[in-house]
BABANU-589352 format. One record per residue (C-alpha): x, y, z; residue number from 0. Coordinates in steps of 0.5 Angstrom, whole numbers. Layout:
<rs>
((X,Y,Z),NUM) ...
</rs>
This chain:
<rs>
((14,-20,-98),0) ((17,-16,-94),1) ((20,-18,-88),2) ((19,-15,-80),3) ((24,-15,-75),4) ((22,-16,-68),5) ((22,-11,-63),6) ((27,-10,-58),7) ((24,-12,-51),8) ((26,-6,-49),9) ((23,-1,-53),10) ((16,-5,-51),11) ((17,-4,-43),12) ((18,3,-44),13) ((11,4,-45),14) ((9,-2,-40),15) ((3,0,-35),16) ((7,1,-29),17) ((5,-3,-24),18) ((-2,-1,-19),19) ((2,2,-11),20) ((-3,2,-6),21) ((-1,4,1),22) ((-2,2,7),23) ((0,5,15),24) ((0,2,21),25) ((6,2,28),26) ((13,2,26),27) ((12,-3,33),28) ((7,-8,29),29) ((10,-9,23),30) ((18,-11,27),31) ((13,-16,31),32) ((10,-19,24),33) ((13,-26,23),34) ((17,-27,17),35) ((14,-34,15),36) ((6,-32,16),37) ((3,-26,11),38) ((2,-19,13),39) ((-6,-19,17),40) ((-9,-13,19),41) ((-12,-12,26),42) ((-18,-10,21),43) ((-19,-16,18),44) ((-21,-21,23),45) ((-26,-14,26),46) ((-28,-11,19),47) ((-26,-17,14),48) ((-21,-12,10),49) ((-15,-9,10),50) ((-15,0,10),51) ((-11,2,4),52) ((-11,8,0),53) ((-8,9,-8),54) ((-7,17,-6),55) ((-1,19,-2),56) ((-5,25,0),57) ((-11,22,3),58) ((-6,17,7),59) ((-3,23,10),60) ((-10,26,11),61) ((-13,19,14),62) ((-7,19,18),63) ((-7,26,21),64) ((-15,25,23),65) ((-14,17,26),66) ((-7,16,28),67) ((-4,22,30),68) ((-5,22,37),69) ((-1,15,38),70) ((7,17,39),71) ((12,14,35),72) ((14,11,29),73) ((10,9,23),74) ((11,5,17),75) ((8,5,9),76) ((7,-2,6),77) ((7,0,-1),78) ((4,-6,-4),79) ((4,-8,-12),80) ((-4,-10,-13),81) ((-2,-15,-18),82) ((1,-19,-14),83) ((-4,-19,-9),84) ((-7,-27,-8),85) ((-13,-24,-5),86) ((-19,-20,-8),87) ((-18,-12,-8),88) ((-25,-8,-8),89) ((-25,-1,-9),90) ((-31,2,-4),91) ((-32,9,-3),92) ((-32,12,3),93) ((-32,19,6),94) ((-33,22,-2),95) ((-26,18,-4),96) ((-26,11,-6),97) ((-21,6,-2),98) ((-17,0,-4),99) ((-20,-6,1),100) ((-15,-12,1),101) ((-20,-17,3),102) ((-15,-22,5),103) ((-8,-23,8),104) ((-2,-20,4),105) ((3,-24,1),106) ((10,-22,2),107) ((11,-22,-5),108) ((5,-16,-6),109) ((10,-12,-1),110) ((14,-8,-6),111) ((17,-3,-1),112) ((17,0,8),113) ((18,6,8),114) ((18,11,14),115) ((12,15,15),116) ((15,22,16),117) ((13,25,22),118) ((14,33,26),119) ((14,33,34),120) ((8,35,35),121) ((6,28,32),122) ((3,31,25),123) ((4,26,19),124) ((8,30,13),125) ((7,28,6),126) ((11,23,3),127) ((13,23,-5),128) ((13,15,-8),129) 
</rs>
């Protein structure tokens, strides 16, 4: 009988699926108010029951541009990793699109990346590449 060698760990993560980024916006302002020690809770959870976020960097700037734009200064993008949210995450169309809605607070550990949302002096939000 013929024997097999183990593949190298390696070569199995070259095609591991990537993990799932959804992407959320809110005030630079807010998120230096959030405490270290409790979850991140939209405003939205407490009024809607979810938090707003969307898979497509495009979408979040078009989103950002029709809602958000007027309000001065700086924004923030949580990049959060969906595998390692402990609350349920339901795809619900909206607007022709389907958004990601995370039906609980988000747990630090789901925070993979803040990033600056890019903005001109007019106050439009810019593309961003993640």
């Amino acid at each position: 009988m013929k024997s097999v060698s183990p593949i190298p760990l390696w070569a199995l993560t070259q095609w591991a699926p990537k993990p799932m980024i959804i992407f959320h916006l809110l005030p630079a302002a807010l998120w230096q108010a959030q405490l270290a020690d409790e979850p991140y809770r939209a405003d939205s959870l407490a009024t809607e029951g979810f938090i707003h976020c969307t898979r497509e960097p495009e979408r979040l700037v078009v989103v950002a541009n029709a809602f958000y734009r007027q309000i001065p200064g700086p924004f923030l993008i949580l990049c959060i990793e969906t595998e390692r949210l402990t609350t349920a995450v339901r795809w619900e169309a909206a607007d022709g699109h389907l958004f990601p809605h995370v039906y609980g607070p988000i747990d630090w550990a789901a925070i993979v990346d803040v990033i600056a949302f890019p903005r001109n002096p007019n106050g439009e939000f810019l593309p961003f590449s993640y």
